[in-house]
DSSP file (Angstrom, degrees, kcal/mol; ACC not computed):
  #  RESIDUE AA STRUCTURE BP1 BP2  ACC     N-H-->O    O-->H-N    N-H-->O    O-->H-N    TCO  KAPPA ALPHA  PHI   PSI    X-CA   Y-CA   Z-CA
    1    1 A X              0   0    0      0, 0.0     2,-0.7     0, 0.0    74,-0.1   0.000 360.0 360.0 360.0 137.1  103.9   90.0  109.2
    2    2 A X        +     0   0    0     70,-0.2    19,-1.7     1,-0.2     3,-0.1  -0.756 360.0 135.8 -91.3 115.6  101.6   92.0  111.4
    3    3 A X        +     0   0    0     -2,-0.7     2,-0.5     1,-0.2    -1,-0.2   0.725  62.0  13.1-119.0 -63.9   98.3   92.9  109.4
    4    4 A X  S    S-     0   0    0      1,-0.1    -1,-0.2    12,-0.0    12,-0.0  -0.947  80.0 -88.3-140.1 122.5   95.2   92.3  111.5
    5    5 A X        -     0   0    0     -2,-0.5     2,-0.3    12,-0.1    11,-0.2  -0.005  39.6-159.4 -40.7 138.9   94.0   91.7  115.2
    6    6 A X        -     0   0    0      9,-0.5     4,-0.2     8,-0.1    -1,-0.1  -0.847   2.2-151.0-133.8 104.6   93.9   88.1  116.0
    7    7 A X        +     0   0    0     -2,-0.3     2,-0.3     2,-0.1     4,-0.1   0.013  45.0 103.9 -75.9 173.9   91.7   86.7  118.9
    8    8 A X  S    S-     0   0    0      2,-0.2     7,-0.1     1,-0.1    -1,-0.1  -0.986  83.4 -37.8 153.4-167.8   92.8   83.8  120.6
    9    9 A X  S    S+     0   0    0     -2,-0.3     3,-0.1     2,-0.0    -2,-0.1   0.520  98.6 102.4 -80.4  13.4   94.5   82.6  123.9
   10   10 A X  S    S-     0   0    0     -4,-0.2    -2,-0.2     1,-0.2     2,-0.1  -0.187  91.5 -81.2 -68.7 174.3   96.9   85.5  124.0
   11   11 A X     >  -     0   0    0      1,-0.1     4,-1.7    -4,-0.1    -1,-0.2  -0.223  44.3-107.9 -61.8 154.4   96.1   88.2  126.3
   12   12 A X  T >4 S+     0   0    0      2,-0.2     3,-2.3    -2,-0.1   122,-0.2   0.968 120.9  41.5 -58.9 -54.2   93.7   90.6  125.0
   13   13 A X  G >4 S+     0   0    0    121,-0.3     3,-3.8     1,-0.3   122,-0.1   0.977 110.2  62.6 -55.5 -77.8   96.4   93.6  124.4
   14   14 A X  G 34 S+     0   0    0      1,-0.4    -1,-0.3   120,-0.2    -2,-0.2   0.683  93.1  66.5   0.5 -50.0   98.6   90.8  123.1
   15   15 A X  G << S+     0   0    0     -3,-2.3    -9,-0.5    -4,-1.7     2,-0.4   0.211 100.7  42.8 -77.5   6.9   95.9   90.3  120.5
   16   16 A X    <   -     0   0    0     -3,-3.8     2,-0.4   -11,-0.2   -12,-0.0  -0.995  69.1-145.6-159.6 158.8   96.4   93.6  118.6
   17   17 A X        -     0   0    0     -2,-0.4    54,-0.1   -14,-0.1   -12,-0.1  -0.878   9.0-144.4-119.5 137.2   99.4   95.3  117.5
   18   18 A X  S    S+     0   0    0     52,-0.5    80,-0.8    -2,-0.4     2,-0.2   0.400  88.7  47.5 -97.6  24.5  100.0   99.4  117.3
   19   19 A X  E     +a   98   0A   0     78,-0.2     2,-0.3    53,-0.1    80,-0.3  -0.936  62.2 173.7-153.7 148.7  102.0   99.0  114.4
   20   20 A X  E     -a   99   0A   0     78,-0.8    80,-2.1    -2,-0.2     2,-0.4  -0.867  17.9-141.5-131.4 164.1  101.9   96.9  110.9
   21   21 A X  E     -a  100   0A   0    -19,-1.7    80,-0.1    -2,-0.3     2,-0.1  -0.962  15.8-142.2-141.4 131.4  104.2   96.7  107.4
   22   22 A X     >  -     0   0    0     78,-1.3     4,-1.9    -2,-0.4     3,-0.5  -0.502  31.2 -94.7 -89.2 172.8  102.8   96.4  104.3
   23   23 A X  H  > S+     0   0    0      1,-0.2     4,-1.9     2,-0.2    78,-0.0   0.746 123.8  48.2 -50.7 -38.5  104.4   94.0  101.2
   24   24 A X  H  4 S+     0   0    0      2,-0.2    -1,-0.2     3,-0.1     4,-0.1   0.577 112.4  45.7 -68.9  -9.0  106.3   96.9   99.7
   25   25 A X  H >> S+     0   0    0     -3,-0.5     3,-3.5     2,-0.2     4,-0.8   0.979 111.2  55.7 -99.7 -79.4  107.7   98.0  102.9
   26   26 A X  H >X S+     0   0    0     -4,-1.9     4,-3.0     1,-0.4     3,-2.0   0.807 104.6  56.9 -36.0 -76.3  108.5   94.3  103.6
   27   27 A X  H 3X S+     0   0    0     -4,-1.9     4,-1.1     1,-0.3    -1,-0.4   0.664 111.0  38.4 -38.9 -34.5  110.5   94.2  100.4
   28   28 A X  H <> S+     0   0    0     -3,-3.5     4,-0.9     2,-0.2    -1,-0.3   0.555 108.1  58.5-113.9   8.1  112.6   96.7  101.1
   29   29 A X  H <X S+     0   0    0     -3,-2.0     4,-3.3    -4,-0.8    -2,-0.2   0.964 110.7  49.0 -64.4 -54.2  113.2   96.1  104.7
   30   30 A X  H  X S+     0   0    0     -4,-3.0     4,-0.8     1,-0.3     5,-0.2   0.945 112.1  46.9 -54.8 -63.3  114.4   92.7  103.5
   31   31 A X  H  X S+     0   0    0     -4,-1.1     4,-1.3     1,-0.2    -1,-0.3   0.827 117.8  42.7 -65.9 -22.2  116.7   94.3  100.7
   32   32 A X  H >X>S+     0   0    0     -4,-0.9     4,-2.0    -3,-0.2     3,-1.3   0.993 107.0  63.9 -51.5 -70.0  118.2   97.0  103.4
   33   33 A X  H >X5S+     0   0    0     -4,-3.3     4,-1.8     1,-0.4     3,-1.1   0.758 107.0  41.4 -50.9 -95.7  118.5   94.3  105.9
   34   34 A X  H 3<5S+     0   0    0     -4,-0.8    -1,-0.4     1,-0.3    -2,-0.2   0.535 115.1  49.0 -31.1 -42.9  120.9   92.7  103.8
   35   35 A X  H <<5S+     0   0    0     -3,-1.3    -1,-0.3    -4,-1.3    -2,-0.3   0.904 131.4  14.0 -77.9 -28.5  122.7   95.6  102.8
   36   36 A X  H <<5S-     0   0    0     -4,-2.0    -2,-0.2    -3,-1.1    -3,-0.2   0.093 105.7-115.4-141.4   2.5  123.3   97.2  106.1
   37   37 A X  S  <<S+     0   0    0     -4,-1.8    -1,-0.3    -5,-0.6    21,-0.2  -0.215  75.7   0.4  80.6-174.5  122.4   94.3  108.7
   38   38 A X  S    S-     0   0    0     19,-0.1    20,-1.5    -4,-0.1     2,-0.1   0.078  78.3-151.5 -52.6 164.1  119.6   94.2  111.2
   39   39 A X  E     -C   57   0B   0     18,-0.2    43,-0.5    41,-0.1     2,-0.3  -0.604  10.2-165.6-117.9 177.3  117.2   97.9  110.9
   40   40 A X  E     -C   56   0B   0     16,-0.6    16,-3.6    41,-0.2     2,-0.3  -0.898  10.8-134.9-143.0 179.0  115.1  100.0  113.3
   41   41 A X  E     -Cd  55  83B   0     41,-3.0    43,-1.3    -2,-0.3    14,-0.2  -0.710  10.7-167.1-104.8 149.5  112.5  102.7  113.0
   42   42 A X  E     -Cd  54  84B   0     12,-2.5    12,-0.6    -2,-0.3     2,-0.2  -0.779  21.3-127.6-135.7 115.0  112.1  105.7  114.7
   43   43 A X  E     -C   53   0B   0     41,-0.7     2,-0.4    -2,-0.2    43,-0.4  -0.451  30.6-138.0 -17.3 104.6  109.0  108.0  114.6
   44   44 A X        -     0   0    0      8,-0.8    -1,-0.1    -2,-0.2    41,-0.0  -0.780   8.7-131.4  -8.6 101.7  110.1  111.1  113.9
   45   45 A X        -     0   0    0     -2,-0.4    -2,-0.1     1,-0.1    -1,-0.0   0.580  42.6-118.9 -36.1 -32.5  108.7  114.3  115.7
   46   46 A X  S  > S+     0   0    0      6,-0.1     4,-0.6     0, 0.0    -1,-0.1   0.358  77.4 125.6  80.5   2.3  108.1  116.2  112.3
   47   47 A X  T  4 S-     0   0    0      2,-0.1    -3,-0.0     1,-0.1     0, 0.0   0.991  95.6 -14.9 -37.2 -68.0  110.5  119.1  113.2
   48   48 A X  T  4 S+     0   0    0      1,-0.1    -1,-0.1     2,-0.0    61,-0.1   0.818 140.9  52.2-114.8 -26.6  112.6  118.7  110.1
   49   49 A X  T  4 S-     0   0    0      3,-0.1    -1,-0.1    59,-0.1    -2,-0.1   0.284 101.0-116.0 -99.4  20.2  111.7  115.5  108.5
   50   50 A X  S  < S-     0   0    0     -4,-0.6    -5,-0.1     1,-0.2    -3,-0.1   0.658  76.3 -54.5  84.2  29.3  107.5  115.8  108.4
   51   51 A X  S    S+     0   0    0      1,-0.2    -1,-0.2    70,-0.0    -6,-0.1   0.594  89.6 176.8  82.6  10.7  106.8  112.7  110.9
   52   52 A X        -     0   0    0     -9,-0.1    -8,-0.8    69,-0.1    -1,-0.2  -0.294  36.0-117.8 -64.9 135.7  108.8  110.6  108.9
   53   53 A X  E     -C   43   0B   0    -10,-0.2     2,-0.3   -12,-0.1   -10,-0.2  -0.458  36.6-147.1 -53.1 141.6  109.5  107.0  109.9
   54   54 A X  E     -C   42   0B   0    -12,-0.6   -12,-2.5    57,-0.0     2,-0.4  -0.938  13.3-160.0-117.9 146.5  113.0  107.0  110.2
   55   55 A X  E     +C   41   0B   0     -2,-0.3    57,-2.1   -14,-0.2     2,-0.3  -0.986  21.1 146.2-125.8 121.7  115.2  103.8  109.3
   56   56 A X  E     -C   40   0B   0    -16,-3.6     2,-0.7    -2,-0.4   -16,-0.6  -0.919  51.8 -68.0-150.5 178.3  118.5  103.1  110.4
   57   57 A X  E >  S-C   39   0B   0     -2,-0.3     3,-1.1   -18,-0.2   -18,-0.2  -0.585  72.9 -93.3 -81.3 117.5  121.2  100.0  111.4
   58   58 A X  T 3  S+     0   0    0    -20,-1.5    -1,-0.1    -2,-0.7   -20,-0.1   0.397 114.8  19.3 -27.8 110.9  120.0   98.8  114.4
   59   59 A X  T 3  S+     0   0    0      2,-0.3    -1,-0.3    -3,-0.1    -2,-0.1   0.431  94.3 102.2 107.3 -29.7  121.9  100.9  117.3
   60   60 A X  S <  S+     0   0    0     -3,-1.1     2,-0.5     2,-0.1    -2,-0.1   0.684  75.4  56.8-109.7 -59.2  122.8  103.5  114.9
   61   61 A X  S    S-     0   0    0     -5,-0.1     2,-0.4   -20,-0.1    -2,-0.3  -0.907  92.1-130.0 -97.9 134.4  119.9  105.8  116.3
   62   62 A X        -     0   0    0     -2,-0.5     2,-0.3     1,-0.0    -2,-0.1  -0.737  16.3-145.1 -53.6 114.9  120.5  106.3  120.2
   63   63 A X        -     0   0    0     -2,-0.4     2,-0.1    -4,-0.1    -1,-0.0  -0.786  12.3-143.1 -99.3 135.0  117.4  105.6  122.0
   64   64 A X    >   -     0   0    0     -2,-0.3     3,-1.1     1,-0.1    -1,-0.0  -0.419  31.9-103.4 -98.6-176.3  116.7  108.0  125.4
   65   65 A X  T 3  S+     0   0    0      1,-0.3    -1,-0.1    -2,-0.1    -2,-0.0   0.662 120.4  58.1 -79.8 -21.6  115.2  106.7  128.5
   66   66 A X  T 3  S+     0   0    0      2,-0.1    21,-1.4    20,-0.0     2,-0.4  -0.066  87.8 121.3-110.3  31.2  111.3  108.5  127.8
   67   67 A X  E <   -E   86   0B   0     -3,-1.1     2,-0.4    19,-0.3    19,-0.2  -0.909  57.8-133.8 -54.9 120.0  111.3  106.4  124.1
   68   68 A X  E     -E   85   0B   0     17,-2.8    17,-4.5    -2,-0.4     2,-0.9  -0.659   9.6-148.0-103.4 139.5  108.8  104.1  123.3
   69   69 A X  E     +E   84   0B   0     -2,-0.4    15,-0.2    15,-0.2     3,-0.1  -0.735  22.8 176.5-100.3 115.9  108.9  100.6  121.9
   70   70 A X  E     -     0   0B   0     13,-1.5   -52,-0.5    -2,-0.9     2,-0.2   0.852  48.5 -63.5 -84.6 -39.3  105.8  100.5  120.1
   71   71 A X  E     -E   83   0B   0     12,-1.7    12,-2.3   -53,-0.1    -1,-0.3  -0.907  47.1 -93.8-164.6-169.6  105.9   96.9  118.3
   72   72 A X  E     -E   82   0B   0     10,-0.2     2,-0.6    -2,-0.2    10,-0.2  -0.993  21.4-142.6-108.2 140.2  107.8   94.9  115.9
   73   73 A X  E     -E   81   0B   0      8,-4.0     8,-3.7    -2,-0.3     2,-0.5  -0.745  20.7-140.2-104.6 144.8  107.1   94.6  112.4
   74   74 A X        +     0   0    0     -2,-0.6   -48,-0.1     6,-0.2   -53,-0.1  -0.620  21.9 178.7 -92.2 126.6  107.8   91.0  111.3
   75   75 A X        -     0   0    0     -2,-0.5     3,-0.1     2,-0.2    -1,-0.1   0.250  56.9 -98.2-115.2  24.1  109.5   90.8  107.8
   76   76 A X  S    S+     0   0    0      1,-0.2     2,-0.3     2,-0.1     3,-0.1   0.887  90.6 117.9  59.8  36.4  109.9   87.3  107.4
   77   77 A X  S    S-     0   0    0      1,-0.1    -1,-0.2   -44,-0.0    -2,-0.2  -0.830  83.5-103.6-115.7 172.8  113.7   87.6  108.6
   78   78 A X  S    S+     0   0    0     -2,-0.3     2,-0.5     1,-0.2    -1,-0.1   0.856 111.9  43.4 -50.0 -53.2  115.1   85.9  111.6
   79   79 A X  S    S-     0   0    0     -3,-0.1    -1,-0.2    -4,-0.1     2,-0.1  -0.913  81.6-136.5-115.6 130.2  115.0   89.4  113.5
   80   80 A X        -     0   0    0     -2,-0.5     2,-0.6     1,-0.1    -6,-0.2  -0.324  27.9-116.3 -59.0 149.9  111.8   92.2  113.3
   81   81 A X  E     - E   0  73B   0     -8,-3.7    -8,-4.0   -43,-0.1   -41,-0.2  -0.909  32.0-137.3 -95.6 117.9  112.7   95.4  112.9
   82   82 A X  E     - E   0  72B   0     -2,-0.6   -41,-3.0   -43,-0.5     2,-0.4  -0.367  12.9-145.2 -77.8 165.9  111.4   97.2  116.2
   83   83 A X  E     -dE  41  71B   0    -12,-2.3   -12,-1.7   -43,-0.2   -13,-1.5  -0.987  18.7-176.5-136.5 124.6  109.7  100.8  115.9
   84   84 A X  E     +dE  42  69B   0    -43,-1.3   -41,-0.7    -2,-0.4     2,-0.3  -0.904  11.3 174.0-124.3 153.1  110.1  103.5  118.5
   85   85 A X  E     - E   0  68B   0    -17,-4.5   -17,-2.8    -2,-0.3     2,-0.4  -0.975  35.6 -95.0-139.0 160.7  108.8  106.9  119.1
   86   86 A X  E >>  - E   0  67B   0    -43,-0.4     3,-1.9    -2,-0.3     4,-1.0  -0.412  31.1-117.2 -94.1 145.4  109.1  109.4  122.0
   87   87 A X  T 34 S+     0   0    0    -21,-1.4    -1,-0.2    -2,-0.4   -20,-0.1   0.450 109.3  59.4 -49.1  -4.2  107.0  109.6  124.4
   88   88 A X  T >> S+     0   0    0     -2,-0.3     4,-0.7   -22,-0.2     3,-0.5   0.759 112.7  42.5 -59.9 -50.9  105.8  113.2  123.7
   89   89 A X  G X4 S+     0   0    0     -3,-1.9     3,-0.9     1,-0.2    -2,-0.2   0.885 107.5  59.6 -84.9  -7.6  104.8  112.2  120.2
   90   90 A X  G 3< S+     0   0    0     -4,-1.0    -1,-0.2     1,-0.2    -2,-0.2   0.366  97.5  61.0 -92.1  21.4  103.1  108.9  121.4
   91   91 A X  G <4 S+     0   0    0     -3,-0.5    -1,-0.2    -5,-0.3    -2,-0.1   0.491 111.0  45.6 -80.5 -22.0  100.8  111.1  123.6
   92   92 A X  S << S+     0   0    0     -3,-0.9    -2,-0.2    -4,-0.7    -1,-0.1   0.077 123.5  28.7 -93.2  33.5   99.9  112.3  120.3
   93   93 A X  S >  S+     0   0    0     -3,-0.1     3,-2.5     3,-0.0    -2,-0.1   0.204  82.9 114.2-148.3  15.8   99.6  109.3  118.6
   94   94 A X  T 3  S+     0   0    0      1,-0.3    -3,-0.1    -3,-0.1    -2,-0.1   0.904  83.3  49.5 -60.5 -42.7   98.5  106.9  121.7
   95   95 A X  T 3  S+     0   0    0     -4,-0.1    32,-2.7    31,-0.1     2,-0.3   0.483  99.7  98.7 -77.6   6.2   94.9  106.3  120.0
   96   96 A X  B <   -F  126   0C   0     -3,-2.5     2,-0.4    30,-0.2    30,-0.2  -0.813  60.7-151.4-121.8 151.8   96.4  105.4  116.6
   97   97 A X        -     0   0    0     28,-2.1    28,-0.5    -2,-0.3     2,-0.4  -0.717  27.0-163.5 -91.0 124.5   97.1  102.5  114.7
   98   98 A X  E     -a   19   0A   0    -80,-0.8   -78,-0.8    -2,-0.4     2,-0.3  -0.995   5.0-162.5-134.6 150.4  100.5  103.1  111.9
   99   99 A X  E     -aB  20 123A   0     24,-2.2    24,-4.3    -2,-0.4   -78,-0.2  -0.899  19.1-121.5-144.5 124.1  101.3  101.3  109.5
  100  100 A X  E     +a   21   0A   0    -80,-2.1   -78,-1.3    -2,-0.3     2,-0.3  -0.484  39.5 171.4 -79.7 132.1  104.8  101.3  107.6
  101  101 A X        -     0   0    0     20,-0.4     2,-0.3    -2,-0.2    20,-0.1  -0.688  22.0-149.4-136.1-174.8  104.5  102.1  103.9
  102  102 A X        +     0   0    0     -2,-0.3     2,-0.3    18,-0.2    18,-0.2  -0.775  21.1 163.4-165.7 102.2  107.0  102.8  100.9
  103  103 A X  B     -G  119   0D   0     16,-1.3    16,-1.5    -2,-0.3     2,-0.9  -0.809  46.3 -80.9-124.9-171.7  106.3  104.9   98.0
  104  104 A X  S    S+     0   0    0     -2,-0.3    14,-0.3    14,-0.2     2,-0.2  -0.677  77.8  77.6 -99.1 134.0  108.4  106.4   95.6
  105  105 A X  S    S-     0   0    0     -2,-0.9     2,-0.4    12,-0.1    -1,-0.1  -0.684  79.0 -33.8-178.6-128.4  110.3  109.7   96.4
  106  106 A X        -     0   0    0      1,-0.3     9,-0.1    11,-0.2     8,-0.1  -0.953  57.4-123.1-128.0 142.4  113.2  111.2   98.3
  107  107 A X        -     0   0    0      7,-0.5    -1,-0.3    -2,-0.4     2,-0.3   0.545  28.9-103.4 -52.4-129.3  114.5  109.6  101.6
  108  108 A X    >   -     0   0    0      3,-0.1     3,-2.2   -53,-0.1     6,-0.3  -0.651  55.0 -62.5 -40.7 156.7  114.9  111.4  104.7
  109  109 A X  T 3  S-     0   0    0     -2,-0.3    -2,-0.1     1,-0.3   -55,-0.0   0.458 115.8 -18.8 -10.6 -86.9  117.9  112.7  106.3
  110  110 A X  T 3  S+     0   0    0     -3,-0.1    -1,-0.3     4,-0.0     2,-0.2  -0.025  89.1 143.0-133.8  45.5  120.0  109.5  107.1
  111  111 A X    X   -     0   0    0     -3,-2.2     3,-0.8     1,-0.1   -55,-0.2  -0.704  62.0-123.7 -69.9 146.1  117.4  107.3  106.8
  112  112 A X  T 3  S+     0   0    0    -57,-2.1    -1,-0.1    -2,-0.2   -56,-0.1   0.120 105.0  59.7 -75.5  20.8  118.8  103.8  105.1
  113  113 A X  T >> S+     0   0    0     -5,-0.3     3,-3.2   -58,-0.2     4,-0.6   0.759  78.4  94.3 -98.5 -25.1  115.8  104.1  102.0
  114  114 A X  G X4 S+     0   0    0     -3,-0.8     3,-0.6     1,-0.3    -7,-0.5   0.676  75.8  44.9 -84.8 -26.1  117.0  107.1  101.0
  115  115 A X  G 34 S+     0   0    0      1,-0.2    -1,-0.3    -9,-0.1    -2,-0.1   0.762 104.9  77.4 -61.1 -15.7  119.6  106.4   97.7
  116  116 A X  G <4 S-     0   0    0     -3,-3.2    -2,-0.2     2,-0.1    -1,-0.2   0.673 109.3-118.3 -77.0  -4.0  116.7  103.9   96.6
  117  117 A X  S << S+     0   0    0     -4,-0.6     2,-0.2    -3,-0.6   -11,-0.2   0.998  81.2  99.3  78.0  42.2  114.6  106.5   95.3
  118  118 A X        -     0   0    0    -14,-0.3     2,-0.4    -5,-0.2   -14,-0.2  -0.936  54.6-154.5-163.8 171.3  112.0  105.7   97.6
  119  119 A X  B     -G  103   0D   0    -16,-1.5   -16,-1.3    -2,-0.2     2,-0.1  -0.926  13.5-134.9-146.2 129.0  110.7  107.1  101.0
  120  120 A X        +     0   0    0     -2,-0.4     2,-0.2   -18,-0.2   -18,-0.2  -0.792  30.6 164.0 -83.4 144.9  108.6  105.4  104.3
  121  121 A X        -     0   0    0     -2,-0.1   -20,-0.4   -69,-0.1     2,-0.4  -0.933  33.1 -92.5-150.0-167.9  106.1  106.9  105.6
  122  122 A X        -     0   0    0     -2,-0.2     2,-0.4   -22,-0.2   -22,-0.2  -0.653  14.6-166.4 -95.1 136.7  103.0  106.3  108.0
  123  123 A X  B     -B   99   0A   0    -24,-4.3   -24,-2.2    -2,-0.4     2,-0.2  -0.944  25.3-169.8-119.5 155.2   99.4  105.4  107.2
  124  124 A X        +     0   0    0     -2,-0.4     2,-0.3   -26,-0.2   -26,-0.2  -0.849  18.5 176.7-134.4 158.4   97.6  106.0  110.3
  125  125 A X        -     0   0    0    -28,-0.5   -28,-2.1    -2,-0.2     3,-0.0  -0.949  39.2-107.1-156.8 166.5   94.0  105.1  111.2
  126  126 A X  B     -F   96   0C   0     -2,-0.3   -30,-0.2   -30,-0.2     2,-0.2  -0.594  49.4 -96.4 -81.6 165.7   92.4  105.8  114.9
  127  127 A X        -     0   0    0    -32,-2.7    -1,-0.1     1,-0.2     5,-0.1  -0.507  32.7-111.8 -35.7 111.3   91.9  102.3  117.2
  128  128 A X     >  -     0   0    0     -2,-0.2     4,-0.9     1,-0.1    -1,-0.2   0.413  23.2-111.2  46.8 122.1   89.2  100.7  117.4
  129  129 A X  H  > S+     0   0    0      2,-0.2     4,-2.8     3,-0.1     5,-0.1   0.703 122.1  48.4-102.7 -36.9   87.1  100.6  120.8
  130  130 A X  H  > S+     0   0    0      2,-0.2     4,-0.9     1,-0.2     5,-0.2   0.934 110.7  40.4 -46.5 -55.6   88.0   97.3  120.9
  131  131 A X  H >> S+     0   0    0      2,-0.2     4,-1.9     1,-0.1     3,-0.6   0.863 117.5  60.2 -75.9 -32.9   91.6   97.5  120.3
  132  132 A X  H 3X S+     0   0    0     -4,-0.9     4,-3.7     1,-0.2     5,-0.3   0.967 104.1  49.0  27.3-102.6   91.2  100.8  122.8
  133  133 A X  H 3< S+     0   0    0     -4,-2.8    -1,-0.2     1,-0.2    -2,-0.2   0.593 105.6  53.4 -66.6  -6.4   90.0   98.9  125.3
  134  134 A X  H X< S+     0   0    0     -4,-0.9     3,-1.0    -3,-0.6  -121,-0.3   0.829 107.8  51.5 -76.0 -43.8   92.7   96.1  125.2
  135  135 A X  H 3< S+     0   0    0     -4,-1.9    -2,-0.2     1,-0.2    -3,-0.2   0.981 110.4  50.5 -64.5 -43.8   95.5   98.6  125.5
  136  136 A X  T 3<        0   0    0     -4,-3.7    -1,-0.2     1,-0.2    -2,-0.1   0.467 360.0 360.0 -72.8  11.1   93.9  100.2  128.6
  137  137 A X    <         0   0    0     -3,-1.0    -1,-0.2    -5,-0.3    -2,-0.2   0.333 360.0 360.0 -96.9 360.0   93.3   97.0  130.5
């Protein structure tokens, strides 16, 4: 699971990630991922669904050519669930770190959380200068 920058002999960008999953998030990736087979995210503009991470069966959301693959978060399954957003919201989100979360509410639209009674959404926190300067090298 991707929590925290880890120096070492990777490349420096290599060494930090612009997205992370917490345990509860994890937990129900895993239980999704079983019902409905491998997932991905998409960032959500906030027109109708408020920025919401969106979740769906991998393939399921049609990705356009100006989308952006932001990371994967590792859930301890054989395949990460990748997370993309388009590049008009990741020019507003370039400098920020997000992090996948799960609390308890109503899904969005046809996101796969949303019969669990439960919803993802983003905690965000700005970069770094460190992590900054590895993504602009």
């Amino acid at each position: 699971m991707d929590t925290a920058p880890t120096p070492g002999s990777m490349p420096l960008a290599a060494a930090y990630s612009r997205v992370a999953v917490t345990e509860a998030a994890v937990t129900l990736l895993r239980k999704l991922t079983d019902q409905h087979g491998p997932l991905m995210f998409h960032q959500s503009g906030g027109c109708c669904d408020g920025s919401s991470p969106m979740c769906y069966p991998d393939g399921e959301f049609i990705l356009g050519d100006s989308d952006v693959h932001l990371g994967d978060l590792g859930i301890g399954l054989d395949r990460a669930v990748p997370m993309w957003m388009s590049a008009s919201q990741f020019a507003y989100w370039q400098h920020t770190h997000l992090t996948v979360d799960v609390v308890p509410g109503r899904g969005a639209g046809f996101s796969v959380e949303a019969p669990e009674g439960v919803r993802f959404l983003i905690r965000s926190r700005l970069f770094t200068d460190d992590e900054l300067d590895a993504f602009e090298s």
